[in-house]
TIVO-2410 file (N, C-alpha, C; in nm, 3 decimals):
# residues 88
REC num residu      c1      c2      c3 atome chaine
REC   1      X   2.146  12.548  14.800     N      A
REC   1      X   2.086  12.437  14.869    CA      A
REC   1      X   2.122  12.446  15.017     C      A
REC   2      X   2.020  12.477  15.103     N      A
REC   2      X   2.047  12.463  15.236    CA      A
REC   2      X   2.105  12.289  15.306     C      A
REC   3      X   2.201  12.306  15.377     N      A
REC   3      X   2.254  12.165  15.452    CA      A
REC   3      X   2.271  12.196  15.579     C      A
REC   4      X   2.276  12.093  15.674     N      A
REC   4      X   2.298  12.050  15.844    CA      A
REC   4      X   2.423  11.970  15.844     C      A
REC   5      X   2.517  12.068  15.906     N      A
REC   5      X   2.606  11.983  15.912    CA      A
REC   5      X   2.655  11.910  16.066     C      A
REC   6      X   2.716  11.802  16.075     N      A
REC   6      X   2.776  11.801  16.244    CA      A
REC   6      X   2.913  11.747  16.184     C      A
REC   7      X   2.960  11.886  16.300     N      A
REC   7      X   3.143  11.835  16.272    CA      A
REC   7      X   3.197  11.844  16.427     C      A
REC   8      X   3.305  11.785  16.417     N      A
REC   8      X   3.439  11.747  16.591    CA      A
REC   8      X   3.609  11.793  16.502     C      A
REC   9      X   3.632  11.854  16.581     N      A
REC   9      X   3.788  11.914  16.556    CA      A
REC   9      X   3.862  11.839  16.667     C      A
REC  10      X   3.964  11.780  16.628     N      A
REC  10      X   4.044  11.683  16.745    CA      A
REC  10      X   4.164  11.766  16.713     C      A
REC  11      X   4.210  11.823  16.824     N      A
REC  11      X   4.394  11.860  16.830    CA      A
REC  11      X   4.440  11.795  16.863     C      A
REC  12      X   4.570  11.792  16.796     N      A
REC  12      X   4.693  11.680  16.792    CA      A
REC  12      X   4.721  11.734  16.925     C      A
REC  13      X   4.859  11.587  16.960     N      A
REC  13      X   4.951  11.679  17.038    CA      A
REC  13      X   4.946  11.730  17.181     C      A
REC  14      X   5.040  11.770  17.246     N      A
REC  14      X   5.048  11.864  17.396    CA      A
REC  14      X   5.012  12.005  17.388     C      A
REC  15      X   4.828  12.047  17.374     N      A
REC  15      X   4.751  12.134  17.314    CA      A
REC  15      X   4.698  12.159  17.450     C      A
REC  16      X   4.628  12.323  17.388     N      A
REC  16      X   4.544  12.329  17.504    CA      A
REC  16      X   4.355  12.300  17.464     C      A
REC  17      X   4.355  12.226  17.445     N      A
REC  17      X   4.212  12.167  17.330    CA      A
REC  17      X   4.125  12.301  17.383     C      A
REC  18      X   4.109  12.346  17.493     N      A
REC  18      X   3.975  12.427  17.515    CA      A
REC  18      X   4.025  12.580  17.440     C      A
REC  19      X   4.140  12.609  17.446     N      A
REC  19      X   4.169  12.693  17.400    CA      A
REC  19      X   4.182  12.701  17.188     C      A
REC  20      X   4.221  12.598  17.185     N      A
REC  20      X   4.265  12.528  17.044    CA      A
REC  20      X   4.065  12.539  16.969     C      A
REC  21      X   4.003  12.477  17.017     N      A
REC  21      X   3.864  12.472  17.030    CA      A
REC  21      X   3.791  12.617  17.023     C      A
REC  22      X   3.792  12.694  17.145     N      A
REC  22      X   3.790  12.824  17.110    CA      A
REC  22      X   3.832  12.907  16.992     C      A
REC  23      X   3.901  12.887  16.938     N      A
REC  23      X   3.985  12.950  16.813    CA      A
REC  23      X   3.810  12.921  16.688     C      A
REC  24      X   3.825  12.804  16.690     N      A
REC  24      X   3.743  12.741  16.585    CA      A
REC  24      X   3.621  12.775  16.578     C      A
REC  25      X   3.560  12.797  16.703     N      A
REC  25      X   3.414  12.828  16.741    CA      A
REC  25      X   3.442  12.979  16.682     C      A
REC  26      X   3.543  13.087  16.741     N      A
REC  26      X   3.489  13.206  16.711    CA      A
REC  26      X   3.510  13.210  16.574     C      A
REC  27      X   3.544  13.131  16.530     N      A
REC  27      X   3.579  13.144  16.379    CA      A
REC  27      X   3.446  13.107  16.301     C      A
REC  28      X   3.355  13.021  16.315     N      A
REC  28      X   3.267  12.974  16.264    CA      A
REC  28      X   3.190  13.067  16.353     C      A
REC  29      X   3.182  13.145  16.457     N      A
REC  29      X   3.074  13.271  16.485    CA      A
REC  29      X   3.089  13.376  16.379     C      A
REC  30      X   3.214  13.381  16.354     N      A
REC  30      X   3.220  13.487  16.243    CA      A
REC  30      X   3.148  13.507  16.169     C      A
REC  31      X   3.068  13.376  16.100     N      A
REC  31      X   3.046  13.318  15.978    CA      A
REC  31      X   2.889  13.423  15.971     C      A
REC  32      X   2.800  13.414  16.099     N      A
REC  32      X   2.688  13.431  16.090    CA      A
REC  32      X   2.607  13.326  16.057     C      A
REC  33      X   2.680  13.201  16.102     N      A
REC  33      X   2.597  13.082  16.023    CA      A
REC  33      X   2.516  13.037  16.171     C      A
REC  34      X   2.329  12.944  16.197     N      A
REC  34      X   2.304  12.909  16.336    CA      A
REC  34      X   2.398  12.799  16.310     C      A
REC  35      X   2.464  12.791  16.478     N      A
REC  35      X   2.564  12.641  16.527    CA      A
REC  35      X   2.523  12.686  16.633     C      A
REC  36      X   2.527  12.511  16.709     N      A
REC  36      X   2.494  12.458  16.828    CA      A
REC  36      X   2.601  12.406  16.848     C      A
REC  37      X   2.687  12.442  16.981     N      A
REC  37      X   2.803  12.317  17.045    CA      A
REC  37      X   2.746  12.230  17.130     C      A
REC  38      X   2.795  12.093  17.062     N      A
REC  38      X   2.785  12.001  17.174    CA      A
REC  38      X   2.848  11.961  17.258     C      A
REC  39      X   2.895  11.847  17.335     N      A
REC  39      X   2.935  11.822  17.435    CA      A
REC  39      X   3.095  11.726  17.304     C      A
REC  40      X   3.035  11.688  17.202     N      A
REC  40      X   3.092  11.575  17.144    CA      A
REC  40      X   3.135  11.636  17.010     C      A
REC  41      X   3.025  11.790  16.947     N      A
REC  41      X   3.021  11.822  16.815    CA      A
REC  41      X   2.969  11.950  16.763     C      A
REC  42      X   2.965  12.001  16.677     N      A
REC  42      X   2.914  12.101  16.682    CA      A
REC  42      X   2.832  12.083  16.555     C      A
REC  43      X   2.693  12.154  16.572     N      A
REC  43      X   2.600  12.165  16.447    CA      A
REC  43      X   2.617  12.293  16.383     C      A
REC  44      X   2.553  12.268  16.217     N      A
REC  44      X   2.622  12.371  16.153    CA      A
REC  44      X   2.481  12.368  16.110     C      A
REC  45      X   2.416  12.481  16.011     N      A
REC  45      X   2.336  12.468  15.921    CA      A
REC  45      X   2.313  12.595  15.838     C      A
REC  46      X   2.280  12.636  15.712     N      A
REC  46      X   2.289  12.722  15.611    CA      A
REC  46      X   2.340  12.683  15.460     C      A
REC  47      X   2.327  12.782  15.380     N      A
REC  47      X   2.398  12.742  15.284    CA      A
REC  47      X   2.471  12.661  15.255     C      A
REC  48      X   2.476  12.557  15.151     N      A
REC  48      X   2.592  12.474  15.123    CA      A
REC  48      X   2.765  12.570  15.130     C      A
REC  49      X   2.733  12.616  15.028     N      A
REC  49      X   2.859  12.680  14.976    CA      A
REC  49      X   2.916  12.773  15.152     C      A
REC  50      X   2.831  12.823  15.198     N      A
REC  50      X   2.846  12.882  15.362    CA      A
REC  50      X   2.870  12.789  15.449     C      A
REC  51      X   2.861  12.663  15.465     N      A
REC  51      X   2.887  12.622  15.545    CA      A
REC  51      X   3.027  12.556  15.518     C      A
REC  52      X   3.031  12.508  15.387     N      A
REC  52      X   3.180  12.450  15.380    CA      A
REC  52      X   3.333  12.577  15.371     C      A
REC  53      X   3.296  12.682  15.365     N      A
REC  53      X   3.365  12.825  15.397    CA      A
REC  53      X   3.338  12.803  15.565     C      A
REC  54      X   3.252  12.775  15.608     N      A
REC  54      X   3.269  12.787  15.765    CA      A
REC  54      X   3.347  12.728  15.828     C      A
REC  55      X   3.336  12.575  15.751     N      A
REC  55      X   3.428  12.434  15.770    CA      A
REC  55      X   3.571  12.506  15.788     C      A
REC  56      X   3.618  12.530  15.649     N      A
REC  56      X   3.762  12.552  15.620    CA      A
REC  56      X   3.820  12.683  15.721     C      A
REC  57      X   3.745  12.788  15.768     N      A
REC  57      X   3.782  12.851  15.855    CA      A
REC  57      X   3.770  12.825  16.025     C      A
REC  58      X   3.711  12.681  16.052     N      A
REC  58      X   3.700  12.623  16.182    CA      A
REC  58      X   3.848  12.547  16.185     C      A
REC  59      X   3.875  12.466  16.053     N      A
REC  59      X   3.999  12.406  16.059    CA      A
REC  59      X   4.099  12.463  16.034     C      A
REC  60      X   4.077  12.601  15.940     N      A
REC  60      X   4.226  12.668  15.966    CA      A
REC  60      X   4.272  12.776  16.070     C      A
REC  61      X   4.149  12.766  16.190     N      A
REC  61      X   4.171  12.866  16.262    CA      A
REC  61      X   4.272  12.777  16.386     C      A
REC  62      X   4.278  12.632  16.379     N      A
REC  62      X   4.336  12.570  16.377    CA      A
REC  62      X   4.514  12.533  16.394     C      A
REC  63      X   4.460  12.454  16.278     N      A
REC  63      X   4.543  12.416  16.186    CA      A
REC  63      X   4.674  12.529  16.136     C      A
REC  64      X   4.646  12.605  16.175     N      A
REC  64      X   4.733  12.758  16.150    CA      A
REC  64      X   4.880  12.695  16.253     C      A
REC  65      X   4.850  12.656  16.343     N      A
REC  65      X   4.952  12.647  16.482    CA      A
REC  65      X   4.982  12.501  16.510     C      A
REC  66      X   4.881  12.428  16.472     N      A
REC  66      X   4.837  12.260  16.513    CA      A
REC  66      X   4.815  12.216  16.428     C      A
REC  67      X   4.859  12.043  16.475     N      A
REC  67      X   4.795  11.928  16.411    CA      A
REC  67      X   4.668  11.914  16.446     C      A
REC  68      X   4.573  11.879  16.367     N      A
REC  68      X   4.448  11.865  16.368    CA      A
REC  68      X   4.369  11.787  16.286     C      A
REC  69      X   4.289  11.721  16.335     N      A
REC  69      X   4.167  11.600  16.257    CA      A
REC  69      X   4.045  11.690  16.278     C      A
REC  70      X   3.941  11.664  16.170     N      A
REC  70      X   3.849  11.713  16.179    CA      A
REC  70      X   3.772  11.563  16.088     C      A
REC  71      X   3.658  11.596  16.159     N      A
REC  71      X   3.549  11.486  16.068    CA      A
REC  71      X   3.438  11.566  16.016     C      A
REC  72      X   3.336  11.505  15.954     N      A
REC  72      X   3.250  11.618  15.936    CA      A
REC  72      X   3.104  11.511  15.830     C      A
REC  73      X   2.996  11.554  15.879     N      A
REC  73      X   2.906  11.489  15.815    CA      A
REC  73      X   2.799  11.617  15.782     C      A
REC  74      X   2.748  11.599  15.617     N      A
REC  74      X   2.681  11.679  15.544    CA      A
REC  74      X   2.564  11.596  15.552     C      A
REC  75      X   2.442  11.712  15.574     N      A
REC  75      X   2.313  11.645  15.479    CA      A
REC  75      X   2.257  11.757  15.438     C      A
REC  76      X   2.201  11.721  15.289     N      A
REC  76      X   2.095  11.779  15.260    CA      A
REC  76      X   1.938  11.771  15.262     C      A
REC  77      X   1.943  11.680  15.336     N      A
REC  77      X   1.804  11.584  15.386    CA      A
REC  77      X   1.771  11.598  15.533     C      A
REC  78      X   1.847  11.610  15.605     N      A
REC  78      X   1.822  11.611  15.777    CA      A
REC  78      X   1.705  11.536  15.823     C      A
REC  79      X   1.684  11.431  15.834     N      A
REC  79      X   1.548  11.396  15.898    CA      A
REC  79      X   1.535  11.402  16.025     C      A
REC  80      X   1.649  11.435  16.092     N      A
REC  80      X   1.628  11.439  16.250    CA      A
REC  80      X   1.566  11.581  16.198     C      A
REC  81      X   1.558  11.665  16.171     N      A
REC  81      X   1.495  11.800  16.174    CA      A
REC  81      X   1.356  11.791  16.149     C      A
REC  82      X   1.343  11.729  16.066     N      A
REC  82      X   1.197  11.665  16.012    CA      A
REC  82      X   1.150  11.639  16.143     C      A
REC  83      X   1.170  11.570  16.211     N      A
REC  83      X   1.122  11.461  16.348    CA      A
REC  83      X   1.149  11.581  16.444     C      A
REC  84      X   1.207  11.653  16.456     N      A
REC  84      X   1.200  11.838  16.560    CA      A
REC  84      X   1.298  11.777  16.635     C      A
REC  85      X   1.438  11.654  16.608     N      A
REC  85      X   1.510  11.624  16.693    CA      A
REC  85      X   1.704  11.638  16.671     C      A
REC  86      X   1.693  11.726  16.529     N      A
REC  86      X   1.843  11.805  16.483    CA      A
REC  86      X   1.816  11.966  16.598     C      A
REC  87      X   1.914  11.964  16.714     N      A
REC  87      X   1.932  12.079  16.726    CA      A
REC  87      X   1.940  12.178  16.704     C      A
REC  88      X   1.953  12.206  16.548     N      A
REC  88      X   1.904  12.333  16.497    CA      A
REC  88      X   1.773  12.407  16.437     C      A
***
């Protein structure tokens, strides 16, 4: 089942977020999955089972060194995509 996801990685702590951030992105480039960064979030979309493997390697690319929050919202419906207004 294809899903759209949008997720935000917050580092704990006296971090260097752009760097901390970086980690996560190339980690979810790895993936081969399309993502869009936003200013606030990043879009995910592909496979279910691929994207939540993308998840867990955005937060443990992480999470390896740092405290870290992550949020994360799934759909399998996207209607902003429907409407041509999900960034991906």
């Amino acid at each position: 089942m294809r899903v759209t996801c949008e997720f935000s990685l917050y580092p704990l702590g006296d971090v260097n977020l752009g760097q901390e951030l970086d980690k996560a992105m190339a980690a979810v480039g790895e993936t081969g999955l399309a993502y869009t960064v936003g200013n606030m979030s990043t879009y995910l979309e592909g496979e279910a089972g691929e994207v939540f493997a993308a998840l867990d390697k955005a937060f443990a690319a992480i999470a390896r060194e740092q405290r870290v929050v992550m949020t994360v919202t799934v759909s399998n419906a996207c209607p902003a995509k429907q409407r041509g207004q999900c960034p991906l």
